[in-house]
N, CA, C and O atoms as a GROMACS GRO file, in nm:
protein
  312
    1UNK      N    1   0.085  -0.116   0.000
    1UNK     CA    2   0.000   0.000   0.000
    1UNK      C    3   0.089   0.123   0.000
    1UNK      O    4   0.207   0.124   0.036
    2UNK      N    5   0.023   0.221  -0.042
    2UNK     CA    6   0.099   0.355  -0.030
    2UNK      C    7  -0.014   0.456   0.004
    2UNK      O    8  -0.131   0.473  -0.032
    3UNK      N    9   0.102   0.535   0.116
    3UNK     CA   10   0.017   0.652   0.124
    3UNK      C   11   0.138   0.740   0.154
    3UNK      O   12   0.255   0.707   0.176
    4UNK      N   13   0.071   0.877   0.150
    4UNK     CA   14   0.126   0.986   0.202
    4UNK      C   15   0.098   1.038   0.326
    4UNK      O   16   0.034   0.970   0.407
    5UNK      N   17   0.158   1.204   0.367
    5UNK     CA   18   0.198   1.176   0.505
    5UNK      C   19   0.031   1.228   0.537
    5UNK      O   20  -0.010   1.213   0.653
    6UNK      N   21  -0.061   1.289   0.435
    6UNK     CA   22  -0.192   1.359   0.450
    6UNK      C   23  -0.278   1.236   0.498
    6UNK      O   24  -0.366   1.243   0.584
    7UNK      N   25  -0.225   1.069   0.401
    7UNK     CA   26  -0.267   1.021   0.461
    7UNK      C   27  -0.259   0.913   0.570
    7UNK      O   28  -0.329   0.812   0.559
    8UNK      N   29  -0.183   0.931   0.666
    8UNK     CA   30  -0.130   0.906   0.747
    8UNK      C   31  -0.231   0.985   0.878
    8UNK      O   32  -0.246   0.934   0.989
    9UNK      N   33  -0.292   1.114   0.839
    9UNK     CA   34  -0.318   1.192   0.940
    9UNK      C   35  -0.516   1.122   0.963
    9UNK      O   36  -0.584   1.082   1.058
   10UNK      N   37  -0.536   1.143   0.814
   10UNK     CA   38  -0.688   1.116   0.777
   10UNK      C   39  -0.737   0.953   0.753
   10UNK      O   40  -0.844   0.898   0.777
   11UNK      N   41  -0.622   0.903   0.698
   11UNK     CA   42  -0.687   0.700   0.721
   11UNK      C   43  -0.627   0.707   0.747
   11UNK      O   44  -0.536   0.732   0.668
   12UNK      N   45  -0.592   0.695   0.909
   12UNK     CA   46  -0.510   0.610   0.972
   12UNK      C   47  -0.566   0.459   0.991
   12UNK      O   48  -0.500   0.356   1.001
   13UNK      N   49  -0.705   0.475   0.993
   13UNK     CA   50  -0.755   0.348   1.051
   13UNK      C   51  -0.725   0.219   0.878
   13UNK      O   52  -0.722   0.096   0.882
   14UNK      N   53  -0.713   0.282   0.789
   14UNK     CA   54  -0.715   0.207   0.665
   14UNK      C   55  -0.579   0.155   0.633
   14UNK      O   56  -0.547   0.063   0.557
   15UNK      N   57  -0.500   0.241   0.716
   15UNK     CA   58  -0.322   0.177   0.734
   15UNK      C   59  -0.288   0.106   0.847
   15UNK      O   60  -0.182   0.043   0.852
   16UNK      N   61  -0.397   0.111   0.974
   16UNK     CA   62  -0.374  -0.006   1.006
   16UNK      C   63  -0.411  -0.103   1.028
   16UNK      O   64  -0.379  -0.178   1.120
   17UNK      N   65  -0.535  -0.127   0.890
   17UNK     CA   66  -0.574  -0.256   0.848
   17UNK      C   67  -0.487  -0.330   0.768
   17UNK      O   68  -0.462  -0.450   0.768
   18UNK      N   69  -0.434  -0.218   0.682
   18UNK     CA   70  -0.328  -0.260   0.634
   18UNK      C   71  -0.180  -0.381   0.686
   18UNK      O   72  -0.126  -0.488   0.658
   19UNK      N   73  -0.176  -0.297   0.750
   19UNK     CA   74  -0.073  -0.358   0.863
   19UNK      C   75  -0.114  -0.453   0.956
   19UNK      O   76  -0.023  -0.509   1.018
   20UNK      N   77  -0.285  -0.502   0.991
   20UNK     CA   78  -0.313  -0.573   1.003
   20UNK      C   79  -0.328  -0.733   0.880
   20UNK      O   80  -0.358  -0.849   0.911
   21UNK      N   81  -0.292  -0.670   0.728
   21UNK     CA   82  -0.341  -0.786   0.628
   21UNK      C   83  -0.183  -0.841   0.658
   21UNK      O   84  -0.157  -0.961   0.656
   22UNK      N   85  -0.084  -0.743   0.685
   22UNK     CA   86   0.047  -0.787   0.677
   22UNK      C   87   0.092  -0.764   0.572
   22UNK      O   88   0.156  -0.846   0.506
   23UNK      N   89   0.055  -0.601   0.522
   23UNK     CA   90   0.083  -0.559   0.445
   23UNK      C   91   0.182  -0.416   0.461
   23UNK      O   92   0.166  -0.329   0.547
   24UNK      N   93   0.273  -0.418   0.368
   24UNK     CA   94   0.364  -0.312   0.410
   24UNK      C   95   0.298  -0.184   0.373
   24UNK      O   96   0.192  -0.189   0.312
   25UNK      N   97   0.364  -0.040   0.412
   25UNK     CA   98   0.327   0.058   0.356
   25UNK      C   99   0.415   0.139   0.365
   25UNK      O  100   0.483   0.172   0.462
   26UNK      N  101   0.415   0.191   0.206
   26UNK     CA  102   0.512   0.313   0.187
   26UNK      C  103   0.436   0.445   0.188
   26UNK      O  104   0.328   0.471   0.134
   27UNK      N  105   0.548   0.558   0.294
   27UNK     CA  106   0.556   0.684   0.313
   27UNK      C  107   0.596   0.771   0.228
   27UNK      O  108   0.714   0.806   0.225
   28UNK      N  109   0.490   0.828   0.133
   28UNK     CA  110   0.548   0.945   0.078
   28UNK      C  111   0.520   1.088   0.143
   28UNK      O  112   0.434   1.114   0.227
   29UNK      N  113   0.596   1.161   0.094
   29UNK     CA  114   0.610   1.357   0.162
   29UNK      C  115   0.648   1.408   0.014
   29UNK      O  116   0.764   1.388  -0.022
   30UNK      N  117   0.565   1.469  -0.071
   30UNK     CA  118   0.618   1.551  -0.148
   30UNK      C  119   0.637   1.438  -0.289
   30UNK      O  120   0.717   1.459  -0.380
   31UNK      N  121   0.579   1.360  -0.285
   31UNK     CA  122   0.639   1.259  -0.369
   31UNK      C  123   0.758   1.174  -0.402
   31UNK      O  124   0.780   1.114  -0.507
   32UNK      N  125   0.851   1.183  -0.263
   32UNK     CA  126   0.924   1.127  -0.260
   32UNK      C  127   0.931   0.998  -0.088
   32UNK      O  128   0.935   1.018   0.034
   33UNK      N  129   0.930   0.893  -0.161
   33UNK     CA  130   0.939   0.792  -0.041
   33UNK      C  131   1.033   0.840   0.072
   33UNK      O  132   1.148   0.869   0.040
   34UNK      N  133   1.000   0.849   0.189
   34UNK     CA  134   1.060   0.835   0.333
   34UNK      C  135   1.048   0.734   0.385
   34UNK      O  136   1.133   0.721   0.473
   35UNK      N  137   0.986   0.656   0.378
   35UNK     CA  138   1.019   0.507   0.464
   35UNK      C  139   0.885   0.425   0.438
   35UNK      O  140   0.781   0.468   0.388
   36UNK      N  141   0.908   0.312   0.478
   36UNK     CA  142   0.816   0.188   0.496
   36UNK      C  143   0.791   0.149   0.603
   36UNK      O  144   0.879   0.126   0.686
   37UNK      N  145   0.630   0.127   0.631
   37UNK     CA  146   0.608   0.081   0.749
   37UNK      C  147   0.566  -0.062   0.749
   37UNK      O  148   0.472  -0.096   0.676
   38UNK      N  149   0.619  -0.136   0.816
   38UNK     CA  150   0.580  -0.293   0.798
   38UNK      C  151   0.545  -0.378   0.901
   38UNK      O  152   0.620  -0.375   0.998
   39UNK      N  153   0.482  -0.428   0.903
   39UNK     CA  154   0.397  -0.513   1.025
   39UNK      C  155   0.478  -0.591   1.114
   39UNK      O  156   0.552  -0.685   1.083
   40UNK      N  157   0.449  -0.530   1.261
   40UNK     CA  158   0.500  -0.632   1.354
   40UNK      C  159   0.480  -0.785   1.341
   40UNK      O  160   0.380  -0.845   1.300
   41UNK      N  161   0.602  -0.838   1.388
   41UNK     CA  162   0.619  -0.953   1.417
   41UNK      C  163   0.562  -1.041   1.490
   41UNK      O  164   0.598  -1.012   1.604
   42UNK      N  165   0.493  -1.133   1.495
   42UNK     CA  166   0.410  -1.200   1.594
   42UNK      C  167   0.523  -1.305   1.685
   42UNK      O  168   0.558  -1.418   1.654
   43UNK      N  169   0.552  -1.246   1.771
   43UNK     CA  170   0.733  -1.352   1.842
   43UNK      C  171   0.600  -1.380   1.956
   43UNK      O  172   0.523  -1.309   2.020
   44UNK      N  173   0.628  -1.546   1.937
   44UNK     CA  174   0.616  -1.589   2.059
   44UNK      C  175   0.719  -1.606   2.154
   44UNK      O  176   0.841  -1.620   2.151
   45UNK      N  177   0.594  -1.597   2.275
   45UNK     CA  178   0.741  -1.580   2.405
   45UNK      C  179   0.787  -1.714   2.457
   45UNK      O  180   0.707  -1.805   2.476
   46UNK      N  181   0.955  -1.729   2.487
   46UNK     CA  182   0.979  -1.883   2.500
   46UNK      C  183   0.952  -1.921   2.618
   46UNK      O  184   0.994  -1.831   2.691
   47UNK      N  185   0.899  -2.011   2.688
   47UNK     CA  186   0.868  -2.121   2.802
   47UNK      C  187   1.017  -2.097   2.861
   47UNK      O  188   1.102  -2.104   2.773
   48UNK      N  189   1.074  -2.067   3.006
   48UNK     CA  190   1.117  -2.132   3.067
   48UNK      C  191   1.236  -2.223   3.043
   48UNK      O  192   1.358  -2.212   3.028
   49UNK      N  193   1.138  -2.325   3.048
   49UNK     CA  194   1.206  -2.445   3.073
   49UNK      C  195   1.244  -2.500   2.920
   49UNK      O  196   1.310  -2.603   2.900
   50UNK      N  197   1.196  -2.424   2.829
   50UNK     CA  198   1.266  -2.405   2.668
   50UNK      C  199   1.367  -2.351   2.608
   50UNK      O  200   1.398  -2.367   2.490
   51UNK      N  201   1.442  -2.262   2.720
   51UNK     CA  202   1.525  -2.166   2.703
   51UNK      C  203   1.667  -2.256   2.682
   51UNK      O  204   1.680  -2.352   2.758
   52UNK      N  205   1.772  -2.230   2.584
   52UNK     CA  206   1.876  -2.314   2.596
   52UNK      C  207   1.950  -2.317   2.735
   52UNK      O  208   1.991  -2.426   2.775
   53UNK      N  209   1.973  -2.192   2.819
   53UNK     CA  210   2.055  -2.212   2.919
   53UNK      C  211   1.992  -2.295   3.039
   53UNK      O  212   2.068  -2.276   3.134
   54UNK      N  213   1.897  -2.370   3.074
   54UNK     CA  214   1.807  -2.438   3.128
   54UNK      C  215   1.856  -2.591   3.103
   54UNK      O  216   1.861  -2.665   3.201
   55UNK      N  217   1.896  -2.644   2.968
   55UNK     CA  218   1.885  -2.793   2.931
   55UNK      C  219   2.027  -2.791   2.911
   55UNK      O  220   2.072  -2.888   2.850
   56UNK      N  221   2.112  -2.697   2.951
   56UNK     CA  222   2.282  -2.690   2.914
   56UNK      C  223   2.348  -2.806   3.021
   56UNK      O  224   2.462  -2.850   3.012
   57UNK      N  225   2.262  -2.838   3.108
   57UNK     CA  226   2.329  -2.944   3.237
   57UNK      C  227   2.164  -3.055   3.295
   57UNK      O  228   2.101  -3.080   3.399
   58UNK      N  229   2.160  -3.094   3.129
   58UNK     CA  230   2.055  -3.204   3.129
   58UNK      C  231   2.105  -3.380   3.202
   58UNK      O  232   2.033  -3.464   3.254
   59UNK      N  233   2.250  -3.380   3.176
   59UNK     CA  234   2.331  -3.519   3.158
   59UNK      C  235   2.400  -3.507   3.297
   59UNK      O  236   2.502  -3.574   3.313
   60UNK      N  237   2.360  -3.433   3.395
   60UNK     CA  238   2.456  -3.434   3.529
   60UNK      C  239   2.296  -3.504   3.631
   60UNK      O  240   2.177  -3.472   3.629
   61UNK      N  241   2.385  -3.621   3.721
   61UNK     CA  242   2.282  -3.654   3.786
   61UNK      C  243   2.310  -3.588   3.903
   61UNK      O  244   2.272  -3.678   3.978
   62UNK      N  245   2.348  -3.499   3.980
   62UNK     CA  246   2.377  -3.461   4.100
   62UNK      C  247   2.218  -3.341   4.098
   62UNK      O  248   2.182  -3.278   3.998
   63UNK      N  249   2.159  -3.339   4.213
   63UNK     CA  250   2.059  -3.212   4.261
   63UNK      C  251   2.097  -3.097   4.288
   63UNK      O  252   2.214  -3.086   4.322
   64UNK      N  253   2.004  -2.959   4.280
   64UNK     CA  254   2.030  -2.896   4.319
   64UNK      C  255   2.132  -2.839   4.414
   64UNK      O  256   2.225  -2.760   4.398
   65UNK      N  257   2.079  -2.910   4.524
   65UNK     CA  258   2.176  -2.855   4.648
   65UNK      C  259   2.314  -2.917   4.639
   65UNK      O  260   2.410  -2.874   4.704
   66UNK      N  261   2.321  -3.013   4.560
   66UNK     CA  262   2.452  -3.068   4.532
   66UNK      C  263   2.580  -2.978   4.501
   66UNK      O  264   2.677  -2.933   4.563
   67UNK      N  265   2.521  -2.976   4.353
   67UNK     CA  266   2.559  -2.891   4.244
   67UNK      C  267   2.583  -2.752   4.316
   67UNK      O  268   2.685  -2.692   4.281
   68UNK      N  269   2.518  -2.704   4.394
   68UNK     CA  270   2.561  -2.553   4.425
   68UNK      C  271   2.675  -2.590   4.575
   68UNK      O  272   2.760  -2.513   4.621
   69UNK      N  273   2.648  -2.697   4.614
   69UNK     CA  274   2.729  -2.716   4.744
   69UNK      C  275   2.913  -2.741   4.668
   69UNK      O  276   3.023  -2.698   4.704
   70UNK      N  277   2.871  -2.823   4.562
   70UNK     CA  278   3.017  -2.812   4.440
   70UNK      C  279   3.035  -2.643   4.415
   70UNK      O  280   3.151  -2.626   4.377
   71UNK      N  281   2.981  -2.546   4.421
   71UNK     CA  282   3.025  -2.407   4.333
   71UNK      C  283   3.078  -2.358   4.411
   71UNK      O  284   3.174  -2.287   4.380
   72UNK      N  285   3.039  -2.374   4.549
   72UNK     CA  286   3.025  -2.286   4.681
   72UNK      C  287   3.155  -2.338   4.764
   72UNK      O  288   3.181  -2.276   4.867
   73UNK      N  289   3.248  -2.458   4.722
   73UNK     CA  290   3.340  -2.486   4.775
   73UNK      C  291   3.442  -2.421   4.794
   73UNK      O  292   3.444  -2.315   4.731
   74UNK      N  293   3.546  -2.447   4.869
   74UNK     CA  294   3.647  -2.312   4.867
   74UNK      C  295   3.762  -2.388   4.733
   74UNK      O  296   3.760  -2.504   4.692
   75UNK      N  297   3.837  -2.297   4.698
   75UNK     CA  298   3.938  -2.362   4.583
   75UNK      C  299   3.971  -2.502   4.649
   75UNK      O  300   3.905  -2.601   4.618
   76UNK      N  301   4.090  -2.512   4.754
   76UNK     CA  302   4.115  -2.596   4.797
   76UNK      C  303   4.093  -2.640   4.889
   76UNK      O  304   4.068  -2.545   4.963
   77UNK      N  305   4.081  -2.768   4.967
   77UNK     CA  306   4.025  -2.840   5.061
   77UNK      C  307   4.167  -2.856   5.145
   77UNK      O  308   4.268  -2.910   5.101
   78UNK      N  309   4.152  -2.798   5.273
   78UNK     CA  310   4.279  -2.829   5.348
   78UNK      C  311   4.240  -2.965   5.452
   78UNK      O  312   4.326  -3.012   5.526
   0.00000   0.00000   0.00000
């Protein structure tokens, strides 16, 4: 779609049906293009427990309190 910036002010609602078809739209001023407006992205948001840094220590059988009682150690054991 194209519009200008007049109509930008007066259909707005027709640009953003536009942008609802997932359709882009170019900005003209004067007859010369200034930019394109193009439809957000539909990002779904990731789960948790989907996230890569979550499943990075899938293959360790030690628990929680283990595992942090290992971090929390001092360097060396006198």
């Amino acid at each position: 779609m194209k519009a200008t910036i007049v109509d930008l002010r007066y259909k707005t609602t027709e640009i953003l049906k536009a942008l609802d078809r997932n359709e882009s739209v170019t900005i003209s001023y004067h007859g010369k293009v200034k930019g394109v407006l193009s439809p957000a992205k539909n990002s779904t948001a990731l789960q948790t427990e989907d996230h890569p840094f979550f499943a990075m220590n899938l293959d360790h059988s030690l628990s929680v309190e283990d595992e942090l009682e290992s971090l929390r150690k001092p360097r060396y054991d006198l």
